[in-house]
C-alpha positions as CSV (number, residue, x, y, z in Angstrom):
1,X,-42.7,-8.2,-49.8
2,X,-41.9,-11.1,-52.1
3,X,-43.0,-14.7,-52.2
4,X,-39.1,-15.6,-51.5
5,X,-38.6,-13.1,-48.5
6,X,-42.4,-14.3,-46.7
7,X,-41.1,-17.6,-47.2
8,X,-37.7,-17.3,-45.7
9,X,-39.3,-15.2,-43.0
10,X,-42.2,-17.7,-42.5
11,X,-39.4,-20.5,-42.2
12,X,-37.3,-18.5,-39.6
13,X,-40.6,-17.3,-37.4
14,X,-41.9,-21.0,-37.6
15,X,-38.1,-22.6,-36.8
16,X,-38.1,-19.9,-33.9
17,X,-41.5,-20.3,-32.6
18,X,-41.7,-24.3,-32.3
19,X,-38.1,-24.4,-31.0
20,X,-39.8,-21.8,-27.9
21,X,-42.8,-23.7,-27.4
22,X,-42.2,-27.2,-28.2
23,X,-38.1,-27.3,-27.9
24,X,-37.5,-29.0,-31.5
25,X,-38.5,-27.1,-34.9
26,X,-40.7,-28.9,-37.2
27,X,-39.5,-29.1,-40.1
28,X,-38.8,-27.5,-42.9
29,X,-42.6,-26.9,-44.6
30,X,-43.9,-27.4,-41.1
31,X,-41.9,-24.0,-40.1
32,X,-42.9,-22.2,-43.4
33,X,-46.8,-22.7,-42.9
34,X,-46.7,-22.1,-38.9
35,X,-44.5,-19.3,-39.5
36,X,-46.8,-17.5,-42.4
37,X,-49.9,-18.5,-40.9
38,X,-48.0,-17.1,-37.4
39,X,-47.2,-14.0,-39.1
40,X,-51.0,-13.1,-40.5
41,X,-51.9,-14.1,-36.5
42,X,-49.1,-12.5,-34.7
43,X,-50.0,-9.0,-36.9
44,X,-54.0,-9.1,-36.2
45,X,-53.3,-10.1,-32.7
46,X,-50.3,-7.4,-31.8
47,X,-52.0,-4.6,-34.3
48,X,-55.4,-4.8,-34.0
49,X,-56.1,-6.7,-30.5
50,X,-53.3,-5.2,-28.5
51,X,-52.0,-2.0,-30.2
52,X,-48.3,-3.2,-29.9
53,X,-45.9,-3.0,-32.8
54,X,-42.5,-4.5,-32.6
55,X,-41.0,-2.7,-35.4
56,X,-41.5,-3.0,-39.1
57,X,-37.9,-4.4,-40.3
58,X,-36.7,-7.9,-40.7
59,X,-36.5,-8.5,-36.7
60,X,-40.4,-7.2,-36.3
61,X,-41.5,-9.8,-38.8
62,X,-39.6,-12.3,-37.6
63,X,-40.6,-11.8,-33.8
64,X,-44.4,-11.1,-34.5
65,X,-44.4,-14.4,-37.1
66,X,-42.9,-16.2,-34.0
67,X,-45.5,-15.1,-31.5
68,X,-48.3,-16.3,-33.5
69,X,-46.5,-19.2,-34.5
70,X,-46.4,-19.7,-30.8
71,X,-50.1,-18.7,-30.5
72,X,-51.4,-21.6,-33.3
73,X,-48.6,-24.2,-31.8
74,X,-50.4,-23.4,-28.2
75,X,-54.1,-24.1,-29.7
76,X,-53.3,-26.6,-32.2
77,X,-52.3,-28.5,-28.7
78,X,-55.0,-27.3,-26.8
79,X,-56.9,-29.2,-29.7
80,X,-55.5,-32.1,-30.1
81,X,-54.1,-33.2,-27.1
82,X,-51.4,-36.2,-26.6
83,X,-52.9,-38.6,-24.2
């Protein structure tokens, strides 16, 4: 994959994940990092933790980036919690 498609995917699965989990996206480099970090998360944690694949096109990177997008977004909170 190129740089330019794991970005666009990365900004898509980031966009997609904080919009599920915290209702808003977060910005532009905010949804590229959550979304490419997501997708290296979402792929150890579906693959090799839970032996579920949700495809290997365009949709199944996008959906597995989001889960783990929505997997860092949930700990990152767990972390540093708003009081």
């Amino acid at each position: 994959m190129g740089i330019i498609t794991t970005l666009i995917i990365g900004a898509i699965a980031g966009w997609l994940g904080g919009t599920i989990y915290k209702g808003s996206g977060l910005g532009l480099i905010g949804n590229i990092i959550i979304g490419v970090l997501g997708s290296s998360v979402g792929y150890w944690l579906l693959g090799s933790v839970l032996h579920i694949s949700l495809g290997e096109g365009l949709i199944g990177s996008i959906l597995t980036g989001a889960i783990g997008a929505i997997v860092i977004l949930f700990l990152i909170n767990l972390i540093f919690k708003k009081k």
